[in-house]
KETILUM-62238 format. One record per residue (C-alpha): residue in three letters; residue number from 1; y, x, z; chain. Coordinates in nm, 4 decimals, decimal comma, always signed. Example, Ala and Ser with C-alpha at 12.3 -4.5 7.8 and 13.67 -1.06 7.14 Angstrom:
// residues 2
<node residuo="ALA" num="1" north="-0,4500" east="+1,2300" up="+0,7800" cadena="A"/>
<node residuo="SER" num="2" north="-0,1060" east="+1,3670" up="+0,7140" cadena="A"/>
// end
This chain:
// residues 173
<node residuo="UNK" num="1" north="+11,1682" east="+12,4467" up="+5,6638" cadena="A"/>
<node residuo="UNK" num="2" north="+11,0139" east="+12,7197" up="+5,8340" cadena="A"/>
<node residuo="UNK" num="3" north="+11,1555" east="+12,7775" up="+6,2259" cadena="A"/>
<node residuo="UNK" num="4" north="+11,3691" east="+13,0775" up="+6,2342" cadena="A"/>
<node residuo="UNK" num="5" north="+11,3583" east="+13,1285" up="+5,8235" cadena="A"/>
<node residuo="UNK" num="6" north="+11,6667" east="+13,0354" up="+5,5946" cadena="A"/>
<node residuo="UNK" num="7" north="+11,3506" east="+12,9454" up="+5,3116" cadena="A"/>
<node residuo="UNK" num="8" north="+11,2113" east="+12,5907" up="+5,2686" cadena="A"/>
<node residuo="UNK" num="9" north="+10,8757" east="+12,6413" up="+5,1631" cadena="A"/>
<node residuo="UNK" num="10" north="+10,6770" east="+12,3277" up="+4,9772" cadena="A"/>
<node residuo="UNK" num="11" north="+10,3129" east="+12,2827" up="+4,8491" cadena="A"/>
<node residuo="UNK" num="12" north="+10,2893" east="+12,5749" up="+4,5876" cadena="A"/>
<node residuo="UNK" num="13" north="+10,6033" east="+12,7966" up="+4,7106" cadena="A"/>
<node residuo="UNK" num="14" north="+10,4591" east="+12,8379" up="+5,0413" cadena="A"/>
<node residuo="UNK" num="15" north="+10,2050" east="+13,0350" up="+4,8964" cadena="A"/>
<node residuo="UNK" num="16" north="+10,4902" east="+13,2517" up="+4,7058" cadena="A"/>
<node residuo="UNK" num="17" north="+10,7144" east="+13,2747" up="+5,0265" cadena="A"/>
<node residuo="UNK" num="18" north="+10,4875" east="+13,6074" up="+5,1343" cadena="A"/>
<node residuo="UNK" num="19" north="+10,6286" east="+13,7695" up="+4,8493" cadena="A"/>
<node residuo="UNK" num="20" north="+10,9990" east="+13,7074" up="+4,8882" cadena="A"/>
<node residuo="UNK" num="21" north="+10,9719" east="+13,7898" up="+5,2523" cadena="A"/>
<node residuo="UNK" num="22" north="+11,1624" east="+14,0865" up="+5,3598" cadena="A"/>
<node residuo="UNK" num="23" north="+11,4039" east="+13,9684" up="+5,6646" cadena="A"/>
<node residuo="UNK" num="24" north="+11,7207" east="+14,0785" up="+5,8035" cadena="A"/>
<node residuo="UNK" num="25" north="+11,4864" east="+14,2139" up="+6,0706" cadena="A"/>
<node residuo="UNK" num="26" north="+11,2900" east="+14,4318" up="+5,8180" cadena="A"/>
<node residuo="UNK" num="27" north="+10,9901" east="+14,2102" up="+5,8242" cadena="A"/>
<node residuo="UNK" num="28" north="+10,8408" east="+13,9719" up="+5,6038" cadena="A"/>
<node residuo="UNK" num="29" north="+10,7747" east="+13,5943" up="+5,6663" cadena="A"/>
<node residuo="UNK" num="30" north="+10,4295" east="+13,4464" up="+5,5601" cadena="A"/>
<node residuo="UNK" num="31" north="+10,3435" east="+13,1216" up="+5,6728" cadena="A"/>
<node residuo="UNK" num="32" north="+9,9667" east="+13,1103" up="+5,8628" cadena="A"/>
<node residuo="UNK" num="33" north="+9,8661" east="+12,9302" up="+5,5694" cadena="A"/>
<node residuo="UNK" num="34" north="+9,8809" east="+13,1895" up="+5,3409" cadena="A"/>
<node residuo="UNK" num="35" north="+9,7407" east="+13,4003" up="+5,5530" cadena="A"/>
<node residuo="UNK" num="36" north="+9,4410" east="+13,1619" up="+5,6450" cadena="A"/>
<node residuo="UNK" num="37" north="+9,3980" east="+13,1335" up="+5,2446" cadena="A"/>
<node residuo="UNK" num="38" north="+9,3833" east="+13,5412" up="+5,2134" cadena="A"/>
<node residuo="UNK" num="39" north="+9,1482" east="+13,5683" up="+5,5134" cadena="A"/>
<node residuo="UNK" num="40" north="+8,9360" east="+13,2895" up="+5,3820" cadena="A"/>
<node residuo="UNK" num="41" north="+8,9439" east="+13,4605" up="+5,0434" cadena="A"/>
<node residuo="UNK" num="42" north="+8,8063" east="+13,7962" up="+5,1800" cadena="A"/>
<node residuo="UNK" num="43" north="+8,5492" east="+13,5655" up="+5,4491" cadena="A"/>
<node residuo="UNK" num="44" north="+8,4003" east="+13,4099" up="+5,1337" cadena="A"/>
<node residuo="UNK" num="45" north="+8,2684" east="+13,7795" up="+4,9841" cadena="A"/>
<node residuo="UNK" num="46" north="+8,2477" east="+13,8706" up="+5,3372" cadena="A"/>
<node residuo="UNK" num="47" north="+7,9652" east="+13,6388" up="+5,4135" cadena="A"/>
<node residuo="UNK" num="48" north="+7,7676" east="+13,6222" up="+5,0416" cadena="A"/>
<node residuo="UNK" num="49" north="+7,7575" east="+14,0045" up="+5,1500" cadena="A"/>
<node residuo="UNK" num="50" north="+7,6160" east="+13,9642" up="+5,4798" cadena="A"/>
<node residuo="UNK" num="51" north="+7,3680" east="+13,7240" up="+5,4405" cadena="A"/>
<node residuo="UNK" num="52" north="+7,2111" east="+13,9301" up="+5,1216" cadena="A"/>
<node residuo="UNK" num="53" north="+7,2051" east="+14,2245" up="+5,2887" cadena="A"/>
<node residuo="UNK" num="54" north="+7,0433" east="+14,0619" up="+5,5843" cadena="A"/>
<node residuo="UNK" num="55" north="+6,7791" east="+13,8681" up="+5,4114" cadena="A"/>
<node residuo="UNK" num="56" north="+6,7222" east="+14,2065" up="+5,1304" cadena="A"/>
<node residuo="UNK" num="57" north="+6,7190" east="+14,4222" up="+5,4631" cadena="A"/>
<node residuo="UNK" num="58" north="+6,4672" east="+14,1445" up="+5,6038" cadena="A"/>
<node residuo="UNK" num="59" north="+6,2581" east="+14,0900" up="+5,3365" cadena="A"/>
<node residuo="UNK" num="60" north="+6,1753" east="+14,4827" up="+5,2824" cadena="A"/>
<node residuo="UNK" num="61" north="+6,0839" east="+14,4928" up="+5,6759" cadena="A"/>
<node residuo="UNK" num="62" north="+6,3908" east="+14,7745" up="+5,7766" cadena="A"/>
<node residuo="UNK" num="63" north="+6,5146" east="+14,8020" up="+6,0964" cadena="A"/>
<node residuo="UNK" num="64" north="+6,8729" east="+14,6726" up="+6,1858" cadena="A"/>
<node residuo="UNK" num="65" north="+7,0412" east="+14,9818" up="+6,1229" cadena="A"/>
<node residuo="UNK" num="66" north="+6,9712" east="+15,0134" up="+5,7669" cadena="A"/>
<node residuo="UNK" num="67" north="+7,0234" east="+14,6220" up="+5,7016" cadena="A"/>
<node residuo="UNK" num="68" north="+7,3674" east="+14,6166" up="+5,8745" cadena="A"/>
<node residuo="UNK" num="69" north="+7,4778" east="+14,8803" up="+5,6593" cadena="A"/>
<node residuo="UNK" num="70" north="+7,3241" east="+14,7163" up="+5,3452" cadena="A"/>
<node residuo="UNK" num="71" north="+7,5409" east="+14,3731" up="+5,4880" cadena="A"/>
<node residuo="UNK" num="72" north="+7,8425" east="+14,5456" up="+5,4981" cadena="A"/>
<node residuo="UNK" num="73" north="+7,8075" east="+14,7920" up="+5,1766" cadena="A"/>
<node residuo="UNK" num="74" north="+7,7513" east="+14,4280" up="+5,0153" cadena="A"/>
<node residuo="UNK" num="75" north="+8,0416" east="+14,2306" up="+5,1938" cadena="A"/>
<node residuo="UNK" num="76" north="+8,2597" east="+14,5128" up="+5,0566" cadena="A"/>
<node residuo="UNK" num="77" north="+8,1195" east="+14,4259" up="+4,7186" cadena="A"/>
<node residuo="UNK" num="78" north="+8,1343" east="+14,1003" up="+4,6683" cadena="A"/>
<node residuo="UNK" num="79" north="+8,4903" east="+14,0829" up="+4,8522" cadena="A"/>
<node residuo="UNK" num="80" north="+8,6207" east="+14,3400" up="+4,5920" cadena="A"/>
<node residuo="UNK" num="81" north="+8,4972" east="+14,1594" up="+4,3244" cadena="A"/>
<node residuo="UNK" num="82" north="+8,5822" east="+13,8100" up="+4,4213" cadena="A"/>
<node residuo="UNK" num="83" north="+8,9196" east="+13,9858" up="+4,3513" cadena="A"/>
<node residuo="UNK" num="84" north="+8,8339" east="+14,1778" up="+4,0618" cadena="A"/>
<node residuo="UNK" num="85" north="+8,6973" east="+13,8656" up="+3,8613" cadena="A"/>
<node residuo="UNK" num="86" north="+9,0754" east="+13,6781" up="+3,9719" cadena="A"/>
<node residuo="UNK" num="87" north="+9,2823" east="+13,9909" up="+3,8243" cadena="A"/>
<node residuo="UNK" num="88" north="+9,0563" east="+14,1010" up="+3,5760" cadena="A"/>
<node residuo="UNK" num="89" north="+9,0808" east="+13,7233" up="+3,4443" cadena="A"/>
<node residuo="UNK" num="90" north="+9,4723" east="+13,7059" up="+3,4586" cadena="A"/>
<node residuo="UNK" num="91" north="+9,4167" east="+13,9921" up="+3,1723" cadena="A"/>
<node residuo="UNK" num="92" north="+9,4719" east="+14,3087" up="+3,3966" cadena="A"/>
<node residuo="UNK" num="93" north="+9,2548" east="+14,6312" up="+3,2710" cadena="A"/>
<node residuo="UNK" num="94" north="+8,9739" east="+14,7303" up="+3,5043" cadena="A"/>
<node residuo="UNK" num="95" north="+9,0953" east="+15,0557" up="+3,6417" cadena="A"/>
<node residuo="UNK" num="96" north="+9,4410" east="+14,8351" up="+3,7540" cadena="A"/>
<node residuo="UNK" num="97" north="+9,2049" east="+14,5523" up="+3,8842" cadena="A"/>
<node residuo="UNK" num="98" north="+8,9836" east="+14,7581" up="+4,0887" cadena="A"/>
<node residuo="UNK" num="99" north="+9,3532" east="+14,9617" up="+4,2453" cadena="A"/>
<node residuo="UNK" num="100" north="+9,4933" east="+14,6140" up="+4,3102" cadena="A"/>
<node residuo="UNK" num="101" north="+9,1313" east="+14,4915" up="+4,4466" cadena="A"/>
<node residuo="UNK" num="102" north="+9,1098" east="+14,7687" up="+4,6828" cadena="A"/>
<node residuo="UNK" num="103" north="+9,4831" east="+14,7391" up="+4,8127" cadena="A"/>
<node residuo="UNK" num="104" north="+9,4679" east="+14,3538" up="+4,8272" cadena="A"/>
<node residuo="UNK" num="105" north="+9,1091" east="+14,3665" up="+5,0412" cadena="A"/>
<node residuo="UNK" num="106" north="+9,0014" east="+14,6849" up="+5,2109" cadena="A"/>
<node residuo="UNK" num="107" north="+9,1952" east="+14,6604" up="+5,5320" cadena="A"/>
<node residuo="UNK" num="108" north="+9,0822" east="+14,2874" up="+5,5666" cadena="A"/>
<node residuo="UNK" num="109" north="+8,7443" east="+14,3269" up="+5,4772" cadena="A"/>
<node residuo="UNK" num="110" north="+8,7227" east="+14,6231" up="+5,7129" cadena="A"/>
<node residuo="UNK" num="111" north="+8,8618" east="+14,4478" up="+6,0321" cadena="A"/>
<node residuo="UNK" num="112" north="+8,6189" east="+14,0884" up="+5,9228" cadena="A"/>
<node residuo="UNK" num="113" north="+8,3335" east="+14,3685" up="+5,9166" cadena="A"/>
<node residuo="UNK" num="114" north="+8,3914" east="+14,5344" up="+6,2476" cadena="A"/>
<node residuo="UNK" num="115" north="+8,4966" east="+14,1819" up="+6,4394" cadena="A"/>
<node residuo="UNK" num="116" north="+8,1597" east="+14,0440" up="+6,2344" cadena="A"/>
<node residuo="UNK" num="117" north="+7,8817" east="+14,3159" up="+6,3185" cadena="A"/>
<node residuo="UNK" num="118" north="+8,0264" east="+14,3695" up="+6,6586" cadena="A"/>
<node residuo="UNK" num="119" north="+7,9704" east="+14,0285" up="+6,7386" cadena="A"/>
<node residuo="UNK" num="120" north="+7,6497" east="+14,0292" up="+6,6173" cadena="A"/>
<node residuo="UNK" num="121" north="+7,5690" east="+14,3730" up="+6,7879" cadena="A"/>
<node residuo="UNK" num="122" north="+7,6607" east="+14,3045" up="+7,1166" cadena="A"/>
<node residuo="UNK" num="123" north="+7,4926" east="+13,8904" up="+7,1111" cadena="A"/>
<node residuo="UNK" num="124" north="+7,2032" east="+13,8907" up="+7,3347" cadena="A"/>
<node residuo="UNK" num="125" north="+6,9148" east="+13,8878" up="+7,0526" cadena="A"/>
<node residuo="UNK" num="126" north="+7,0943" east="+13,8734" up="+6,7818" cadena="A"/>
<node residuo="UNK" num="127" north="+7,0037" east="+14,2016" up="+6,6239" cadena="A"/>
<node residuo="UNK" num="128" north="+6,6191" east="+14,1233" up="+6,6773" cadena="A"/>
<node residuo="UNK" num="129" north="+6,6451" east="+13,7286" up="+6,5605" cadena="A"/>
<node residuo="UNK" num="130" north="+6,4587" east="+13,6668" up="+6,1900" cadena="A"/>
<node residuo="UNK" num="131" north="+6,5896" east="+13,4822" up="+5,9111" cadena="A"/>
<node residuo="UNK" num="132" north="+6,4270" east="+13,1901" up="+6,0225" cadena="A"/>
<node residuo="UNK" num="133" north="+6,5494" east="+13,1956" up="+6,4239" cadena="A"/>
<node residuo="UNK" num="134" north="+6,8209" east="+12,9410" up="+6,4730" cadena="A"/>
<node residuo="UNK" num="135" north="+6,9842" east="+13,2062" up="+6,6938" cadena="A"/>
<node residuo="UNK" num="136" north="+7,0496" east="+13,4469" up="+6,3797" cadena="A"/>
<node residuo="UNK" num="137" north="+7,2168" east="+13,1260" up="+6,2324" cadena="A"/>
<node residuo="UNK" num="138" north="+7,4558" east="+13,0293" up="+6,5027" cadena="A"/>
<node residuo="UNK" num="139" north="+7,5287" east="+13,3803" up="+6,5880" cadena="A"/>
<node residuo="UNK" num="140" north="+7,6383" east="+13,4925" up="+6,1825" cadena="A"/>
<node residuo="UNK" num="141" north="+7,8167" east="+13,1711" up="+6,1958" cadena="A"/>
<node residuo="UNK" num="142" north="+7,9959" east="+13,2678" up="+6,5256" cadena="A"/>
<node residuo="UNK" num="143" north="+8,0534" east="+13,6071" up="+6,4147" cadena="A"/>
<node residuo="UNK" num="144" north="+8,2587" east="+13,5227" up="+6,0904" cadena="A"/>
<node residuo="UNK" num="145" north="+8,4801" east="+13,2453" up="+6,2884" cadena="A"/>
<node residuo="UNK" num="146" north="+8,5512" east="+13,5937" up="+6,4916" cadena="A"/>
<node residuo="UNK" num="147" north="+8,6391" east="+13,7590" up="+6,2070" cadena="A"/>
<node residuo="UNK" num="148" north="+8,8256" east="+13,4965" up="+6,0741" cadena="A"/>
<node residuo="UNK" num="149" north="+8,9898" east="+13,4318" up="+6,3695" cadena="A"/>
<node residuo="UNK" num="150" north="+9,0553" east="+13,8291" up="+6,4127" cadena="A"/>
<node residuo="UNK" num="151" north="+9,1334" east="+13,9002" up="+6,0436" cadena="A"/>
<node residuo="UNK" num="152" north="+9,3899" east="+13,5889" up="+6,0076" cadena="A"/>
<node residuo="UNK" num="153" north="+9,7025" east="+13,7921" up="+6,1993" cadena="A"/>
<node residuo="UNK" num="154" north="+9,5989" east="+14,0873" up="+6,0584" cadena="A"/>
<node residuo="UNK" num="155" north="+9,6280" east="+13,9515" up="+5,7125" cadena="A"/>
<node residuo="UNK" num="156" north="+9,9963" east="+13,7935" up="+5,8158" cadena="A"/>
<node residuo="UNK" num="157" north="+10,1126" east="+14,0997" up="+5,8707" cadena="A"/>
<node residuo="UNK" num="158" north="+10,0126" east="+14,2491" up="+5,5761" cadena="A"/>
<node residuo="UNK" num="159" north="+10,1301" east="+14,0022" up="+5,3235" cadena="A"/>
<node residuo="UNK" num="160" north="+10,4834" east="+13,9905" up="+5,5490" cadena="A"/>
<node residuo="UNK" num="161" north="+10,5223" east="+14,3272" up="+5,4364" cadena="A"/>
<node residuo="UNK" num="162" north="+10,4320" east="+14,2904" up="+5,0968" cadena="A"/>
<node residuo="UNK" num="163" north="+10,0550" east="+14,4944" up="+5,1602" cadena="A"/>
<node residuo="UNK" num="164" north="+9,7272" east="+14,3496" up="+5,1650" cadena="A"/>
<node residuo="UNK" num="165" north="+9,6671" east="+14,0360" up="+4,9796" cadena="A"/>
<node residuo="UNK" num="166" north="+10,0129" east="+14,0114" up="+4,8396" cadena="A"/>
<node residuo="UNK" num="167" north="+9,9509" east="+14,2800" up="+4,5990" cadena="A"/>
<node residuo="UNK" num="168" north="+9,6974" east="+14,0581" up="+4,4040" cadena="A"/>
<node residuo="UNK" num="169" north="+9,8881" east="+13,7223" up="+4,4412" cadena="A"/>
<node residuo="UNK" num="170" north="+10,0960" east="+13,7913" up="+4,1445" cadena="A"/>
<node residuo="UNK" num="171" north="+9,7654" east="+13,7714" up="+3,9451" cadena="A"/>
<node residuo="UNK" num="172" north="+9,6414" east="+13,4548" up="+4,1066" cadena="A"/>
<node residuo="UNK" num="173" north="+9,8387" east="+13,2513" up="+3,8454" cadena="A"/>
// end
């Protein structure tokens, strides 16, 4: 049982608990698990974005300016359609999927991107390190802990209130 909930939430049901979750205090309860599962949801397209973009940005010799936006066009991408293939699979038409996509993703993939590239802008190299530099490595690998670590709360929030993530849940199943 959850401190401070009247809700016992086991195994699969504590995923489901961020739906029922409006509170006599107007706010919704969602346990940090489901809101580390969202966050690592949206930190899975996240990162397939970034590193593409970085090694396409690379690999055609831009500058950083031009590759960073190519990273985060692409982590918008593939974290969209990590969702779209999970609600376009449960049998939802396209123009629904890519509503519930956006709803369920662009607010988390938005605050992963600016924890993520600010990190990244602001590490002492970072922006000038190659593909092949360790230091590009540890910092991309630093950066999306940030974001994780950023996004998490964020995402909490959002499902508590029925926003976010907890638009596409009922399609997860």
């Amino acid at each position: 049982m959850e401190h401070g909930t009247h809700r016992t939430d086991h195994g699969h049901d504590a995923h489901q608990g961020h739906h029922a979750g409006h509170g006599p205090h107007g706010g919704g309860r969602t346990s940090w698990a489901t809101a580390a599962q969202a966050t690592l949801h949206c930190l899975t397209g996240c990162a397939i974005g970034e590193v593409l973009g970085m090694v396409i940005g690379t690999a055609l010799g831009w500058g950083n300016a031009p590759t960073m936006v190519l990273a985060i066009v692409l982590a918008f991408f593939f974290g969209y359609a990590l969702t779209l293939r999970g609600v376009v699979g449960a049998g939802v038409d396209l123009r629904t999927a890519v509503r519930v996509a956006l709803a369920a993703d662009t607010v988390s993939i938005a605050v992963m991107e600016l924890i993520d590239n600010g990190v990244i802008a602001l590490w002492p190299g970072a922006m000038d390190a190659h593909l092949s530099d360790l230091t590009f490595w540890v910092t991309l690998a630093v950066a999306l802990v940030a974001a994780f670590v950023v996004t998490t709360p964020v995402n909490r929030w959002m499902i508590g209130r029925g926003k976010g993530h907890a638009v596409a849940h009922p399609y997860h199943h």
